[in-house]
N, C-alpha and C positions, 0 to 999 in steps of 0.2 A: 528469297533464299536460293532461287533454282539461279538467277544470275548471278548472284556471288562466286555458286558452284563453276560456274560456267566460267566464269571469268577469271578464278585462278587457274582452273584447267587450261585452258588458253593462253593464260601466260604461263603455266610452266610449259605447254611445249614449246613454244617460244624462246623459252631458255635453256631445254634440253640441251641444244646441240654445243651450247657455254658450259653447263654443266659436267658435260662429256669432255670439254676441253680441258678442264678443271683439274678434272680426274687424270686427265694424259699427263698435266704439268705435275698433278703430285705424286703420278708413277716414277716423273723423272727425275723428282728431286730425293725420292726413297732412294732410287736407286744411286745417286750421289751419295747421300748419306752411307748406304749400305760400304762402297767403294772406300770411306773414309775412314769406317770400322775396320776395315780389311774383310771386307766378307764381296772380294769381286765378283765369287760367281753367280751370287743372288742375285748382285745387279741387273746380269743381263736379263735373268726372267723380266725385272721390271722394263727395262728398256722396249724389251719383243712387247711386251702387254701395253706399254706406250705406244708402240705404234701400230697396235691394233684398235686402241679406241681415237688415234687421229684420222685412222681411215674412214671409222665411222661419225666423226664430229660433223663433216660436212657432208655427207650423205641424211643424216638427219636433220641438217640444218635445209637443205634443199627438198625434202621432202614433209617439211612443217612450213617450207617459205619463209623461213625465219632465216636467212643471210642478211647480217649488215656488217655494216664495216668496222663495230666493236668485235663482235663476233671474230673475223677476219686478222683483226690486230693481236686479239686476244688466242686464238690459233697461231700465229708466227712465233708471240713469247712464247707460247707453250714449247712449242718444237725447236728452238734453241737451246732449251735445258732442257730437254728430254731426246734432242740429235741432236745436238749439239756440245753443250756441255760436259754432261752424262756418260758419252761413250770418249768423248776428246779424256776426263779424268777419268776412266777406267782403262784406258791404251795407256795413258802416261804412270799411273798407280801399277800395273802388270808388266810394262814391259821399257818404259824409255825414264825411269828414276835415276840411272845411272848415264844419262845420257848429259845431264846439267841442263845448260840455256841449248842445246841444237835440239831436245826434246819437249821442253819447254816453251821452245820457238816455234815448232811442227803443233802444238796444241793449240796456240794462241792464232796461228794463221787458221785452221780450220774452223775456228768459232769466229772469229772475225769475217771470213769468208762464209761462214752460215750465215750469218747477221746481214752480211751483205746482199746475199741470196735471198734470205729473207723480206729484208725492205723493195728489191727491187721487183721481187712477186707481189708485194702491197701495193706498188704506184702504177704499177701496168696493168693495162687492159688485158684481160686474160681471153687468147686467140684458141682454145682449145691444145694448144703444149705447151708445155713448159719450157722455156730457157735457163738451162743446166740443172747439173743436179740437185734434183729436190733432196732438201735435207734430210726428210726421214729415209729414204734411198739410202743415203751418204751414211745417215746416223749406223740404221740398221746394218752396211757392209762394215762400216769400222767395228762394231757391237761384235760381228761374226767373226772377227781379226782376232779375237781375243781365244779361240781355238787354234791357231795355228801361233800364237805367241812362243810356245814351247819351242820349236822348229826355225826360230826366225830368229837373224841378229836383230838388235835396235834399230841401224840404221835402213832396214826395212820396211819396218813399220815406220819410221820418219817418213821415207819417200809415197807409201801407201796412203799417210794421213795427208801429204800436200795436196796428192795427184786427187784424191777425194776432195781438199780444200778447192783447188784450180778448177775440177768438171763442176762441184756448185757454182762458180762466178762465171763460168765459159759462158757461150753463148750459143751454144749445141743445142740444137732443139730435140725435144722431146716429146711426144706425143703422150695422153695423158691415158691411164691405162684405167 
């Protein structure tokens, strides 16, 4: 009885830190949802609450020693619909609908560009920083765009969402904070 106990305790911490990722991806897909209803500005709470439980996915996973590379995979999907996705459709729903394909085109290069971001933080050796912008960075300032929308033409927020597309694929180092 006592290693039964034992033994599923152990593997759920083991899976905590998946679990926690879980929770990031369905914060971000609420918040899509939310954005679809027309209710953009609940979304950002979920977004911010996205990227407060990705901060702590791998600090728990590091702290139970439970990193693997499902884990790893299963974190990147997450954070391209919840930075990725999520804030690209809440910028384009708020403020670039009337822009046609140049606003359209500014959303598809940033999630491409996150995806891209993405996989090539999956195949590299990770040296203690990061090369370009990390997506939940990226997610998060486009996410905070959506307060100065009032203020701003379209073709601002175009240039804002590339120049966020361009520093995720750069190859600007970053120190990991």
């Amino acid at each position: 009885m006592f290693s039964s106990r034992y033994f599923n305790y152990t593997k759920l911490k083991s899976q905590l830190a998946n679990i926690i990722t879980l929770f990031n991806l369905s914060l971000g897909i609420i918040a899509i949802l939310l954005v679809l209803q027309g209710h953009a500005h609940m979304s950002l709470m979920f977004i911010f609450f996205a990227a407060l439980f990705d901060r702590f996915d791998g600090m728990v996973a590091r702290h139970y020693q439970a990193e693997s590379a499902f884990g790893k995979e299963l974190d990147s999907l997450s954070d391209l619909v919840s930075f990725g996705v999520a804030p690209a459709i809440l910028l384009y729903d708020t403020a670039l609908t009337d822009t046609m394909w140049i606003g359209l085109s500014a959303v598809i290069f940033y999630i491409l560009a996150g995806a891209v971001r993405l996989a090539r933080y999956n195949v590299e050796e990770f040296d203690g920083s990061y090369y370009g912008l990390p997506i939940t960075a990226a997610g998060v300032l486009l996410t905070l765009s959506y307060f100065v929308v009032p203020y701003l033409i379209a073709p601002y927020i175009v240039i804002y969402m590339c120049v966020l597309a361009w520093l995720m694929v750069s190859r600007i180092r970053i120190a990991k904070v």
